[in-house]
FIKOL-784315 format. One record per residue (C-alpha): residue number from 1; z, y, x. Coordinates in steps of 0.001 Angstrom, whole numbers. Example, Ala and Ser with C-alpha at 12.3 -4.5 7.8 and 13.67 -1.06 7.14 Angstrom:
! residues 2
NODE   num         z         y         x
NODE     1      7800     -4500     12300
NODE     2      7140     -1060     13670
END
This chain:
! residues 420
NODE   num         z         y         x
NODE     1    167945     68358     28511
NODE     2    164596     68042     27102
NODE     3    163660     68864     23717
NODE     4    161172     67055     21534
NODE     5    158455     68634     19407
NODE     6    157737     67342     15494
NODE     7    154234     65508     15179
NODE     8    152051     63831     12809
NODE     9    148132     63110     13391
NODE    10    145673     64728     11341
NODE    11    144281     62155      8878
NODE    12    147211     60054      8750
NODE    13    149508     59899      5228
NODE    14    153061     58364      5507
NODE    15    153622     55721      3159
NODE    16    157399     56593       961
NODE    17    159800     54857      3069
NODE    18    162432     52823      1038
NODE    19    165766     54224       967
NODE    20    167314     50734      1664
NODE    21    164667     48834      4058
NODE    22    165534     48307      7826
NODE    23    163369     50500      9637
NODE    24    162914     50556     13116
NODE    25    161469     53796     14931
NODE    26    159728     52218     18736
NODE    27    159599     56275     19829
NODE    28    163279     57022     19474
NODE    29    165257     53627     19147
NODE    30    166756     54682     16066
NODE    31    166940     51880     13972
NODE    32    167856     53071      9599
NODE    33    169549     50371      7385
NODE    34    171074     49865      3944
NODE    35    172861     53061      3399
NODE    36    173063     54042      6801
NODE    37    170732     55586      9806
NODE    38    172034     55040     13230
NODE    39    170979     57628     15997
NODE    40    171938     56237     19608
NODE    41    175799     55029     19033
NODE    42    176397     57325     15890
NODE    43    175896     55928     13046
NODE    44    175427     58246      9541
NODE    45    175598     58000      6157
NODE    46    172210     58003      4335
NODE    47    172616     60856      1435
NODE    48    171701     59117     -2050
NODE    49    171836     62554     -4050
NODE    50    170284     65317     -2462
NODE    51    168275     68420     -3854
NODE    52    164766     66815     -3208
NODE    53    163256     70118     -3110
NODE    54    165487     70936       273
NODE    55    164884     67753      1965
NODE    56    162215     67966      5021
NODE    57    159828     65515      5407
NODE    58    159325     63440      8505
NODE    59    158850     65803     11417
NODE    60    157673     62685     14103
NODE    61    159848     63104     17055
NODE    62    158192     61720     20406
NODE    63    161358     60478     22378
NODE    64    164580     62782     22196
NODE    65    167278     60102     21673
NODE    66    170611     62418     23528
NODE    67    169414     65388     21777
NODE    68    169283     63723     18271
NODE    69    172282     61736     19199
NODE    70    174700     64418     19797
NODE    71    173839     66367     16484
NODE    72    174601     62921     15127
NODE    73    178107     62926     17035
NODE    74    178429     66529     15474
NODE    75    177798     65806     12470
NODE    76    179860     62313     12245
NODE    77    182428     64802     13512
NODE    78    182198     68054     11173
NODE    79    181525     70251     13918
NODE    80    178499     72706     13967
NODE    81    175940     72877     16529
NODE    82    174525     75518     18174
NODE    83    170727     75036     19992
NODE    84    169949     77161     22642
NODE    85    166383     77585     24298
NODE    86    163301     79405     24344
NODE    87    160816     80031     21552
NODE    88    158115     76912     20774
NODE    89    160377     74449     22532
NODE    90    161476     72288     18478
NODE    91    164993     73826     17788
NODE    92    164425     74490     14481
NODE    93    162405     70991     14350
NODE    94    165090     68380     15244
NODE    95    167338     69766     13057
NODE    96    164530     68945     10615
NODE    97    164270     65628     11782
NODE    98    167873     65143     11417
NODE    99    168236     66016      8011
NODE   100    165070     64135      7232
NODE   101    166620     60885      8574
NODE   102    169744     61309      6619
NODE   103    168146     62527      3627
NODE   104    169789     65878      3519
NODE   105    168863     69709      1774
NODE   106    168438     71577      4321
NODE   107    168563     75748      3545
NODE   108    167370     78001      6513
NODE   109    167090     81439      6915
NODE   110    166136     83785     10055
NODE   111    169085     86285     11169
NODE   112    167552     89609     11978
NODE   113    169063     92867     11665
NODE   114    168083     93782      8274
NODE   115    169686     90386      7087
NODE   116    172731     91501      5213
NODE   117    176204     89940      4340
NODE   118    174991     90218       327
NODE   119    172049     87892      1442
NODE   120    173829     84863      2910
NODE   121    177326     85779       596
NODE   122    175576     87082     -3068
NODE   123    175233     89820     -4757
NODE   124    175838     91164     -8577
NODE   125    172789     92047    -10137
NODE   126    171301     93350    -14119
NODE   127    169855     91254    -16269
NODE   128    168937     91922    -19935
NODE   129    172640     90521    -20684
NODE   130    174169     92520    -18100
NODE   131    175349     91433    -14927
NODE   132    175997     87924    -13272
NODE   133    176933     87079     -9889
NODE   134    173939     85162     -7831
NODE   135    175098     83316     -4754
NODE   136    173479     84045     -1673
NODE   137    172198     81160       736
NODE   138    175581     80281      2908
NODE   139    177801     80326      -405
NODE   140    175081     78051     -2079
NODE   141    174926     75375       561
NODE   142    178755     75106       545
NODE   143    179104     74446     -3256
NODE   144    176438     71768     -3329
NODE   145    176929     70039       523
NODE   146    173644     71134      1914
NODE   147    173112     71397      5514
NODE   148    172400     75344      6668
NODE   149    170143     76424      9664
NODE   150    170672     80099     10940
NODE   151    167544     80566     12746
NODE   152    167778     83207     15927
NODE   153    171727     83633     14869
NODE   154    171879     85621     18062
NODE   155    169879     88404     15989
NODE   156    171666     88870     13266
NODE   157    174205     91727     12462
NODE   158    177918     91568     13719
NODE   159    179257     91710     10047
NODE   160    176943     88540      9305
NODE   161    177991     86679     12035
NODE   162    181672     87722     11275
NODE   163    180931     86063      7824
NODE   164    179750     82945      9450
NODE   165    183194     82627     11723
NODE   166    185331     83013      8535
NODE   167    183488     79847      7085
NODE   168    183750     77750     10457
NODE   169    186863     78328     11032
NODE   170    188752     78065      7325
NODE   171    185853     75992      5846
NODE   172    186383     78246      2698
NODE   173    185453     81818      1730
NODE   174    187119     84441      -692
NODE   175    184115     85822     -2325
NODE   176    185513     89582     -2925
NODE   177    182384     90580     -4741
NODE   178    182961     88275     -7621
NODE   179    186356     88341     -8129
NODE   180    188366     86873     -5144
NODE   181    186652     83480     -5877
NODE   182    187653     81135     -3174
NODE   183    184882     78709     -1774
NODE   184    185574     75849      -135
NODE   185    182895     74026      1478
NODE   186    182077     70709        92
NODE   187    182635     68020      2591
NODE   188    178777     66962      3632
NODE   189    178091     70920      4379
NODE   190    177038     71227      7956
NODE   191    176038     74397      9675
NODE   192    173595     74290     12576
NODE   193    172066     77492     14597
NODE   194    169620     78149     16940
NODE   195    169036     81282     19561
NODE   196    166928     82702     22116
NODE   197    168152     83657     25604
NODE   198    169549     87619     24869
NODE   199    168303     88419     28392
NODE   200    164834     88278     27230
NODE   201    163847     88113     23465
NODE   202    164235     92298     21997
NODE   203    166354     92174     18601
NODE   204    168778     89303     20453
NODE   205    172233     89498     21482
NODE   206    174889     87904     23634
NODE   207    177068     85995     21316
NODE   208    180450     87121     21267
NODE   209    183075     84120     23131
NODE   210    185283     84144     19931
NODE   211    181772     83161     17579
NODE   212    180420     81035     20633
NODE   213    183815     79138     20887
NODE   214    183248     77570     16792
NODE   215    179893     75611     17943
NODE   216    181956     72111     18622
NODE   217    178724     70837     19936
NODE   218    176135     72988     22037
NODE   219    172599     71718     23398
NODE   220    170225     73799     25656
NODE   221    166975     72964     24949
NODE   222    163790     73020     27601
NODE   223    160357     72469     27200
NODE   224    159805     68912     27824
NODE   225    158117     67044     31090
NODE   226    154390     67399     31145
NODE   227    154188     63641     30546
NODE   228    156001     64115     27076
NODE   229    154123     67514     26302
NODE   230    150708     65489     26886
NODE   231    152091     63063     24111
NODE   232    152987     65711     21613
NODE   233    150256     67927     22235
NODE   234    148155     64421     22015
NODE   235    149438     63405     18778
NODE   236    148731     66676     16836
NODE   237    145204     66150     17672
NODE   238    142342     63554     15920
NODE   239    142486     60184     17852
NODE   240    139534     61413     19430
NODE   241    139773     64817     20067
NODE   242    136954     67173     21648
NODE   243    139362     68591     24270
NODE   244    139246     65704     27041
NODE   245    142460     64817     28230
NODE   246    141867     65662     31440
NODE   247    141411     69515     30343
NODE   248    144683     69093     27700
NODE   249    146515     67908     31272
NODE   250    145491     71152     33290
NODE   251    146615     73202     30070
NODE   252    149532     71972     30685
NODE   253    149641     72358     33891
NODE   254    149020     76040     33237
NODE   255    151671     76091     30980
NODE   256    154246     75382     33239
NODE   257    152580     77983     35610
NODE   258    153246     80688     33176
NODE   259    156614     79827     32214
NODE   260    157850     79717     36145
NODE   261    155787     83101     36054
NODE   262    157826     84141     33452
NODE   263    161237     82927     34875
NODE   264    160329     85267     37793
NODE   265    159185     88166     36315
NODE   266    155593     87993     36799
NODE   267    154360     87583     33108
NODE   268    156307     88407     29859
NODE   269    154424     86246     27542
NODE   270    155882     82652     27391
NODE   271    152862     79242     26759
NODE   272    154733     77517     24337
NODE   273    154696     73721     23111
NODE   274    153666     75944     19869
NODE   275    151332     77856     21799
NODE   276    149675     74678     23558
NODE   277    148953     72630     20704
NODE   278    147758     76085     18630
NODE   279    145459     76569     21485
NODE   280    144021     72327     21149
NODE   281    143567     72831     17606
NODE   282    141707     75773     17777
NODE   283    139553     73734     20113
NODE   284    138605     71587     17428
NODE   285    136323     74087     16613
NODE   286    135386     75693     19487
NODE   287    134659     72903     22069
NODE   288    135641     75569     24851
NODE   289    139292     76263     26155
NODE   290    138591     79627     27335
NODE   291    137056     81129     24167
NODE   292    139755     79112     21998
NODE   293    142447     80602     24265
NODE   294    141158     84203     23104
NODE   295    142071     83762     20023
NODE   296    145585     81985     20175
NODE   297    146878     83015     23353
NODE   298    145473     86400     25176
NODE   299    145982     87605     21945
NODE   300    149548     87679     22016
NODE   301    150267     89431     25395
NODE   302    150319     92679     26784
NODE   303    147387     94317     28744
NODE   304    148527     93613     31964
NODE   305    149075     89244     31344
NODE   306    146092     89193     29517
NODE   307    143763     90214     32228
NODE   308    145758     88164     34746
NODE   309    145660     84800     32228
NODE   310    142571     85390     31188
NODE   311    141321     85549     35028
NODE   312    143154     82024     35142
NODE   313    141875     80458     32856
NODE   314    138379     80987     33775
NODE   315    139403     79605     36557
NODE   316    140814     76493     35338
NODE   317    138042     75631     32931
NODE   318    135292     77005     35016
NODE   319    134599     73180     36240
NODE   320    134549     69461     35238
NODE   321    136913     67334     36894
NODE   322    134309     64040     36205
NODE   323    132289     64994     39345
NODE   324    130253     62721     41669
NODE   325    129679     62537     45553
NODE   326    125836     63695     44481
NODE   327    127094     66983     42967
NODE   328    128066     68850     45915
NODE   329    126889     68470     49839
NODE   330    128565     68160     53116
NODE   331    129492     70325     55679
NODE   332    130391     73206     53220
NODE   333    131036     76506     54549
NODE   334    133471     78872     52403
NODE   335    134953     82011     52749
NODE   336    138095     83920     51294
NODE   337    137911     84278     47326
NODE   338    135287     81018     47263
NODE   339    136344     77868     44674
NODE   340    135778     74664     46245
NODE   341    135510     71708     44202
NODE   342    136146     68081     45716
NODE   343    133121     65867     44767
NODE   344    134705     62384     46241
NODE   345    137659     61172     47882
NODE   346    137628     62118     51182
NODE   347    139083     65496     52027
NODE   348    142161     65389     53622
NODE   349    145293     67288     52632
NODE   350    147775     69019     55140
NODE   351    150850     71473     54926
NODE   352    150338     74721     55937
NODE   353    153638     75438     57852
NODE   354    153942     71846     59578
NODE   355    150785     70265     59501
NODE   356    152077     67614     57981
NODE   357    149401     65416     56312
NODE   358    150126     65136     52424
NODE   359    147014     62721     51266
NODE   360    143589     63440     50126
NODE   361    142713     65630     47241
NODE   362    140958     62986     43958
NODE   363    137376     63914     43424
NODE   364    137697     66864     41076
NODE   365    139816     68924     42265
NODE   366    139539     72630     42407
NODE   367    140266     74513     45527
NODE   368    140566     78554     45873
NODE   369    140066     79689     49292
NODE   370    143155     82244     50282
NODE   371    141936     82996     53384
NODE   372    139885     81236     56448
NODE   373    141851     81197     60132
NODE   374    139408     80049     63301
NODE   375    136529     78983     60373
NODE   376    139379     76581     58951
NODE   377    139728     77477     54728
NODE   378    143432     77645     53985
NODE   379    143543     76246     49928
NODE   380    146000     76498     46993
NODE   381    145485     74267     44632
NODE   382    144099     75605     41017
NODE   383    143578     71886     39354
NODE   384    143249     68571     39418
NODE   385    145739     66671     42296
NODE   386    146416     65062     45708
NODE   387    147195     61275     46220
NODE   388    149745     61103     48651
NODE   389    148723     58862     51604
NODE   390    152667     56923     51787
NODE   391    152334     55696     48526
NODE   392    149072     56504     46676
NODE   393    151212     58344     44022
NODE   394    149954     61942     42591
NODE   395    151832     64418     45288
NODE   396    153948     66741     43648
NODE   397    151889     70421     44817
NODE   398    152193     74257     42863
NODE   399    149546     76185     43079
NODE   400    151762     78677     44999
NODE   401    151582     76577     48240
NODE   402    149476     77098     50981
NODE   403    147487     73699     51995
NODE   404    145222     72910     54991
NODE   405    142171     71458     54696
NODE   406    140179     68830     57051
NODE   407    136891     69108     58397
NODE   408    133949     69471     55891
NODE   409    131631     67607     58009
NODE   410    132194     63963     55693
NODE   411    133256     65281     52524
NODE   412    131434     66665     49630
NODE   413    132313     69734     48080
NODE   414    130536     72422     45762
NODE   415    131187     76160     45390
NODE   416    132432     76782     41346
NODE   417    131667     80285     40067
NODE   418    134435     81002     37861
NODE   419    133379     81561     33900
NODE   420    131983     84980     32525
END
């Protein structure tokens, strides 16, 4: 299931939207009504007396109708919901979103293990007329009907999460502290979480089946396609950015590069949705991806996936993909290491293990030379893309396989020395 990302351009101010006016969203379907917002087939109540200071503010949502429409169905249904997915991917957002379009507080607080039960329950404390009893956040949201959001529940302490059960499955709590006074939650109090995979986030933990088994409604959440990430990323930026969209496309592209690295062990830092748009931002300023990625990516790994992303990304951004035939020459000869860059339409595209031809490689695209059999370069490609001959579409390629190139003699290519 793919997860959306919040947005808003920069420069752009949101006019109050009347509580009773029929609104109509074109990104998710979702059209809002007198007293009502309705979310794919669920329809919800608009809240008319929130705490203002709890309610978020529109988070812009590009496209994630069955994700927002079964946290409707779970809330409709008083069950809570548990997100699952890795960091950057807009847990923590749609939840947002949700409570924005139903105009409910929302309280939130991140589990880790120095979170204690007196936090989320209350505690007694001294004031200059002795003591009182101040409820903590989970208490508080079930007197008033807020919504709560355990952020990275996964991380929190066992006697926390033991807390937590009591509530979801009694809807009430005996708070011991102050006196046996029973809670019971007020009926528009919702509970939503959100977690990391344990495998791979330090400070994480496999939920337990008999906490696991109270979330009525559980979503994993992925990072979206890289049609929808171009959108979000797109949409955080000025409506004319300085990054070209071109260069925001192979950004992505590296993205997803990283994160299959990471699914295989190869790197331990994960490119974010958060990370990506971070990275376009920064850009802004910079007007070059590789020096803006210094600063909001390389930054955040270890030694060993800095050097190897930083190699990679002089190697993505090392060359233009707007190229002409007149910036390169025919009859090219390359050798293992070299990048080649495609300079017109012409060079033809072949599997390695079948010699199967796959289409020709668009004018742009970058090249690096694995190795060169009989004076014939075998290619991976780094950027840009293929047009497959069946049906002119873009050919789906990683830069893990091994192509075949045709003969030089026609086409016009250019070395690329990669950035310093």
């Amino acid at each position: 299931m793919s997860e959306e990302f919040n947005y808003k351009r920069k420069g752009e101010v949101s006019a109050p939207e009347p509580e009773i006016d029929i609104e109509v969203d074109s990104r998710d379907y979702t059209m809002r009504n007198k007293g009502t917002v309705k979310i794919g087939k669920v329809t919800l109540p608009i809240n008319a007396e929130p705490n203002v200071h709890y309610v978020p503010s529109n988070q812009y949502l590009v496209r994630m109708d069955e994700t927002l429409e079964a946290m409707a169905l779970a809330v409709a249904q008083q069950k809570p919901v548990l997100l699952k997915g890795e960091t950057g991917t807009g847990k923590t957002t749609v939840v947002h979103e949700l409570a924005h379009r139903t105009n409910n507080s929302l309280r939130q607080i991140n589990l880790n293990g120095n979170t204690t039960v007196d936090e989320i329950v209350g505690r007694t404390i001294l004031n200059r007329d002795g003591t009182m009893f101040v409820d903590g956040i989970l208490i508080s949201a079930m007197k008033h009907g807020d919504w709560l959001l355990l952020d990275e529940l996964n991380a929190g302490l066992p006697e926390v999460l033991l807390v937590l059960q009591q509530v979801l499955v009694d809807g009430k709590y005996t708070l011991v502290e102050h006196d046996g006074e029973v809670v019971e939650a007020h009926p528009n109090f919702r509970v939503f979480a959100t977690m990391n995979p344990p495998e791979t986030y330090v400070g994480t933990n496999h939920l337990n089946p008999a906490t696991l088994s109270r979330f009525g409604i559980t979503v994993d959440v992925a990072y979206p396609e890289q049609n929808v990430e171009l959108e979000i990323v797109k949409s955080k930026l000025p409506k004319e950015p300085r990054t070209p969209e071109v260069e925001i496309v192979e950004a992505i592209r590296l993205a997803s590069d990283v994160r299959n690295g990471y699914a295989q062990q190869e790197y331990q830092y994960l490119l974010s949705t958060r990370d990506l748009i971070n990275w376009m931002e920064v850009n802004e300023h910079y007007g070059d991806l590789v020096q803006s990625a210094k600063f909001t990516i390389l930054g955040k790994c270890n030694p060993d996936d800095r050097q190897a992303l930083s190699s990679i990304l002089q190697v993505y951004f090392s060359a233009p993909l707007d190229v002409h035939p007149s910036d390169g020459q025919f009859d090219m000869v390359y050798k293992k290491g070299n990048l080649m860059q495609v300079c017109d339409d012409n060079l033809e595209i072949y599997n390695s293990r079948n010699n199967d031809m796959i289409g020709n490689a668009k004018a742009g695209a970058l090249l690096e030379v694995m190795q060169v059999k009989n004076g014939n370069p075998i290619v991976r490609l780094l950027k840009g893309s293929v047009i497959a001959r069946r049906d002119n579409s873009v050919a789906e390629i990683s830069h893990s396989d091994m192509l075949k190139i045709g003969e030089l003699r026609k086409v016009s290519t250019r070395k690329i020395e990669a950035k310093k």
